[in-house]
N, C-alpha and C positions, 0 to 999 in steps of 0.2 A: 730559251729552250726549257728553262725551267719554270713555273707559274708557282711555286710551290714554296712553303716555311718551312725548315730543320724541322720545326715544333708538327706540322702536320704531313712530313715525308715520313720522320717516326714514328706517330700515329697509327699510319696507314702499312706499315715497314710488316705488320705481322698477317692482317687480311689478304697486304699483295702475296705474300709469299705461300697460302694457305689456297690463292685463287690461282696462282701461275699455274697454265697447262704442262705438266709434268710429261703428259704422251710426248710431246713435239722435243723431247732431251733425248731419246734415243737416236732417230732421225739426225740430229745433230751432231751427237759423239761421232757414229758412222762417219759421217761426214768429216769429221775433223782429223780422223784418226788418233794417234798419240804422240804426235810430235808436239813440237813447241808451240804456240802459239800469243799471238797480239789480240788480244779482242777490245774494240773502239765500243765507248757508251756514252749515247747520247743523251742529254737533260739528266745526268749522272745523278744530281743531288749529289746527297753526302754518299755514292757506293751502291744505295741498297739492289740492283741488280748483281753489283761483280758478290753484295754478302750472299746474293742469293744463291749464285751460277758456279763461281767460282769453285766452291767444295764440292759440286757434282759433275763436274770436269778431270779431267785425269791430264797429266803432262807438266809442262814447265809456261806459266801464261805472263804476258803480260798484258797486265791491263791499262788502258789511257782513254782517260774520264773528263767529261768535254760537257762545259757547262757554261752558263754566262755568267754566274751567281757566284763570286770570290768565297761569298760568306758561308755557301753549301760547301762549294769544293773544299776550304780551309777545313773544313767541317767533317772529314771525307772519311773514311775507317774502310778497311779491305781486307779478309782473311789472306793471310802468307802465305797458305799450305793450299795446296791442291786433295781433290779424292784420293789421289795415291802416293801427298807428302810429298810432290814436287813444288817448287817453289811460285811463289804468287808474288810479282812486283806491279807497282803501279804508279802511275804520274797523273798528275793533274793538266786542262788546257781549257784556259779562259777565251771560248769561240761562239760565236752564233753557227747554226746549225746550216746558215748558207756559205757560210766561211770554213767547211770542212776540208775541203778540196777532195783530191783524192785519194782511195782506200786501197791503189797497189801497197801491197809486203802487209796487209790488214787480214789475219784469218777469220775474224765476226766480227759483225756491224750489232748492236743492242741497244734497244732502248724501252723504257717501261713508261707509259703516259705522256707520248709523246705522240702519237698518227695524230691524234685527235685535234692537237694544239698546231698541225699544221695546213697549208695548202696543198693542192693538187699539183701546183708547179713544183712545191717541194720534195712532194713523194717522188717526183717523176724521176727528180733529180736523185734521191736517194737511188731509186730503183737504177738507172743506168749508170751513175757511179760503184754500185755494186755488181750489175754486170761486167763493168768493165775491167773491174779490179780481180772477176770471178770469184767473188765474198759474200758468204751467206748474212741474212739476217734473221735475228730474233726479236721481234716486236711485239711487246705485250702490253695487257694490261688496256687495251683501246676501248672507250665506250661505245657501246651499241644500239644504244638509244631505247635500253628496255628497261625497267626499273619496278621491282612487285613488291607491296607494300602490303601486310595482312595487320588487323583486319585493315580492310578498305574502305579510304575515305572518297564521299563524292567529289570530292576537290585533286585526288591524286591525278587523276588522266592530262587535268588541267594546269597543273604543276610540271607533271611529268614534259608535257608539250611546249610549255614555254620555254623550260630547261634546254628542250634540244634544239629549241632553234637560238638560244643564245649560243648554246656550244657552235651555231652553224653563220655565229653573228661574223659581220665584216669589220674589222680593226685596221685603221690606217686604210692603206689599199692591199690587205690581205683578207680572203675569204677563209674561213676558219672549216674545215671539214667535218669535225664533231663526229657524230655518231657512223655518217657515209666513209671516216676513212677506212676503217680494213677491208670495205667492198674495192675504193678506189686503189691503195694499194693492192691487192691483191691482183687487179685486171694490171695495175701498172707496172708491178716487175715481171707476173707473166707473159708482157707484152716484149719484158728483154730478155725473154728467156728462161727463167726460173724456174723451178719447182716449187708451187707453193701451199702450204698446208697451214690450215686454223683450227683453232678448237677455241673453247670455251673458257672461260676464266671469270668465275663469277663471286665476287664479294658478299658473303653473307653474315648480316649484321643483324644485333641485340644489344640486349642487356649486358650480357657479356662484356661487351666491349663497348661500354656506352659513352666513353666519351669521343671515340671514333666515330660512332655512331648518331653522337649528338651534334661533333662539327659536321658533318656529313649533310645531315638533316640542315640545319644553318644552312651551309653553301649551296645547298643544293636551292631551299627556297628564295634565298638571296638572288641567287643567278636569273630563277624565272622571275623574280620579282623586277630585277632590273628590265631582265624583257619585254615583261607587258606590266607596266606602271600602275597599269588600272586593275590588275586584282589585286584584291587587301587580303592577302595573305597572312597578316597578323595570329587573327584567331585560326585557321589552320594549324600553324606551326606550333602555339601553344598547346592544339590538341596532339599533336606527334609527338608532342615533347612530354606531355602528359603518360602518353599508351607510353613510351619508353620507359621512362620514371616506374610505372605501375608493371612494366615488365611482358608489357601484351604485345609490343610490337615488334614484328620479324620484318625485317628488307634486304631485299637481292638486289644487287648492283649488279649489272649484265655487260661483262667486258668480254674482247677476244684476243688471244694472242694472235702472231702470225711467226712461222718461219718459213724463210726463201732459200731454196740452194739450187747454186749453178750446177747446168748439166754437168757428169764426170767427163 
């Protein structure tokens, strides 16, 4: 569930939480009221959704953080207190994300870059174990397959496109959804039911933050490189790496949240 190093869930710990769609948290408290609650988070890393969520929650939570990765969960940090200084517990659950089972006695389901890293059989399965259980989800941070790069280079579109169709590549006998999931999600919990609402959540990277910004660039050329073997991408990425260095270059990362809630 996790694809991801301590070293670059960190990284990335402050742009996620700068791009999280903030609208979709009112809609959710409603939802949840102010009782106690369980909220389950999937490809957890070391926490950084419950650092995120957790202080903008009101009530008594607990949290259980479900990861494959020993070395992220060991690794794991969770604020104690709630918005209103109710208590924050949490545990750890070494699981693949098909080994969940089910989310009765579960008040949220979370996860942050995770739709994209999976199948359509997997969504589905998410989506009617949370019907069933009548447990909303908050799903963020999913790529959308858009990416703007100023100034712009003739090589970005072509970057840009081998990128998504690796995110779209097939592993083992899994078909990876990439950029198509929060469309396919969305059709598939609304198919059990749900209410479902997205917004925008977009990564905006510089100088500022350049060494986020410089793995970013790396992975990202790395990924279309593997795609299509045959562009030399080399002198590209020196010139990205270049405009960054020099402080010229701005890039949007184009993700979306989603949250689903069962009808009352």
């Amino acid at each position: 569930m996790s694809a991801f190093s301590a070293e670059w869930l960190s990284l990335r710990e402050d742009a996620d939480a700068a791009a999280r769609a903030v609208e979709l948290l009112e809609p959710l408290r409603e939802h949840l009221g102010r009782g106690s609650i369980v909220v389950r988070d999937l490809g957890s890393g070391t926490g950084g959704m419950a650092r995120w969520l957790a202080g903008r929650l009101s009530g008594p939570q607990h949290w259980i953080l479900h990861d494959h990765d020993p070395e992220l969960l060991a690794a794991t940090t969770v604020p104690d207190t709630a918005a209103d200084g109710a208590a924050v517990t949490v545990e750890t659950s070494l699981v693949e994300v098909s080994d969940l089972g089910d989310l009765h006695g579960t008040s949220l389901l979370t996860a942050s870059a995770l739709l994209d890293l999976l199948t359509a059989n997997e969504v589905d399965a998410l989506a009617e174990s949370c019907a069933d259980a009548r447990c909303p989800a908050l799903l963020s941070l999913s790529v959308v397959g858009r990416v703007v790069l100023e100034p712009v280079d003739p090589l970005d579109a072509e970057v840009a496109e081998a990128f998504d169709a690796h995110q779209r590549r097939r592993t083992d006998s899994r078909q990876l959804l990439g950029p198509d999931a929060v469309s396919v999600a969305t059709d598939s919990f609304a198919r059990e039911g749900l209410e479902v609402r997205t917004a925008p959540s977009v990564w905006r990277l510089d100088r500022s933050a350049q060494k986020l910004t410089e793995q970013w660039l790396r992975g990202w050329v790395d990924a279309a490189s593997e795609q299509r073997p045959a562009l030399d991408l080399d002198a590209y990425l020196r010139r990205r790496l270049d405009d960054l260095a020099a402080g010229a270059l701005r890039v949007e990362v184009h993700h979306a949240d989603l949250l689903a809630l069962p009808s009352r």
